[in-house]
matplotlib code that plots the C-alpha trace (Angstrom):
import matplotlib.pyplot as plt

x = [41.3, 38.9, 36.4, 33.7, 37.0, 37.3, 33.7, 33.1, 36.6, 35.0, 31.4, 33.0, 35.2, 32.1, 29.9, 32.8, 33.4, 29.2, 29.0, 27.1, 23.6, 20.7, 17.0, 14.1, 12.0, 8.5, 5.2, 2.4, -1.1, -3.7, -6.8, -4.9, -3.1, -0.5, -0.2, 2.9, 4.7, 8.9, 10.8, 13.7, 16.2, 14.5, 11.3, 8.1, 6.6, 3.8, 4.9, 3.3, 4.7, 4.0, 6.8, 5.7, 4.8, 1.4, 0.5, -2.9, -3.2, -4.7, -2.6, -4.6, -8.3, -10.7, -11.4, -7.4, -6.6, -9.5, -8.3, -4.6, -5.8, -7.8, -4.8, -2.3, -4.5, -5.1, -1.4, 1.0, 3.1, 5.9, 8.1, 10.0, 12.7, 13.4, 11.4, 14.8, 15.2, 11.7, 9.6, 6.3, 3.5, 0.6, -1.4, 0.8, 0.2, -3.1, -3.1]
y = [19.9, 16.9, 19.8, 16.6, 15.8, 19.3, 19.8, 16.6, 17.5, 20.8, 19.4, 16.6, 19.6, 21.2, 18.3, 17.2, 20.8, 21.3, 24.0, 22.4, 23.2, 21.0, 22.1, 20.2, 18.6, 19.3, 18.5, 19.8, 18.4, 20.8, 21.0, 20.5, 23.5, 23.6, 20.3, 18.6, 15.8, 15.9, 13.1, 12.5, 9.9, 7.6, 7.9, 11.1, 11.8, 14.4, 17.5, 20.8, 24.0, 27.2, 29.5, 29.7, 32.9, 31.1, 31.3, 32.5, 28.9, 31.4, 29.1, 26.3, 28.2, 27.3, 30.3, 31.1, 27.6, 27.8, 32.1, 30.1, 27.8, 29.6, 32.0, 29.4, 28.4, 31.1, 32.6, 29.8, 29.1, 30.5, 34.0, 33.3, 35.2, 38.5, 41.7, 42.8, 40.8, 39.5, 42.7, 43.0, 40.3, 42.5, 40.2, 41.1, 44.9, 44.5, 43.0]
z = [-57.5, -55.9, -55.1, -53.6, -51.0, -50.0, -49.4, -48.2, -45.5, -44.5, -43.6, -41.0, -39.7, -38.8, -37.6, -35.4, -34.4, -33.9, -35.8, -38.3, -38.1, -38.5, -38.7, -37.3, -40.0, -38.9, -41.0, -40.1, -39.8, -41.7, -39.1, -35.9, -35.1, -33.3, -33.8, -36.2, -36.9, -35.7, -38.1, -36.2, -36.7, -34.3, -36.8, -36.5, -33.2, -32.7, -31.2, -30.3, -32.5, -30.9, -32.5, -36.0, -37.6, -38.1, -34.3, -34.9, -36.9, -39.9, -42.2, -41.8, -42.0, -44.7, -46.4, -46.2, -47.9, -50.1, -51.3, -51.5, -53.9, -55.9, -56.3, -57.2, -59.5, -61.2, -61.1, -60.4, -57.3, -56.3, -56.2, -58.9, -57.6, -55.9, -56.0, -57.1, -60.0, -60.8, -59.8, -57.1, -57.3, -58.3, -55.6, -53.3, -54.3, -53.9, -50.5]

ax = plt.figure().add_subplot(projection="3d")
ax.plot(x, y, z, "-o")
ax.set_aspect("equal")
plt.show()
C-alpha cells in the first residue's frame, strides 16, 4: 500500500473540507508583554496576545527566567515523558 498517497489523499480531503486545522504561529517578544510576533503567510506582524495562560506576563519576569535557567541548568529540560511512564519531577514536588 502507497501509505504517503493515502495520507497525502486524506489531508487535501480535509483542507478542502476545512476541517483541517491550523494553529497561529506566534513568537513572543521577552520584555514586552502582551506583545508577539504573528508569522503569517503574508510575512510576521506584531499582534497583541491576551489569552495565554501567562496573562499575568509572570513568564517573561526576571527572577522567573533567571529561577528557569538556573533549573534547567542544573536538571535538564524537558518532561521526558509522562508522570505515568517517567514518574513526578521532584521540583515539581517541591513547588
Amino acid at each position: 500500500m502507497d501509505y504517503q498517497a493515502f495520507f497525502s489523499t486524506a489531508l487535501e480531503g480535509l483542507k478542502a473540507e476545512r476541517r483541517y486545522r491550523l494553529f497561529a504561529e506566534l513568537e513572543r517578544l521577552a520584555g514586552r508583554f502582551p506583545a508577539a510576533l504573528w508569522h503569517s503567510g503574508e510575512g510576521p506582524r506584531e499582534i497583541t496576545v491576551w489569552c495565554s495562560n501567562d496573562y499575568l506576563g509572570m513568564g517573561q519576569h526576571l527572577s522567573v527566567v533567571r529561577a528557569m535557567t538556573e533549573t534547567a541548568m542544573r536538571m535538564g529540560a524537558g518532561a521526558g515523558g509522562t508522570r505515568n511512564t517517567s514518574g513526578n519531577n521532584h521540583a515539581v514536588v517541591e513547588l
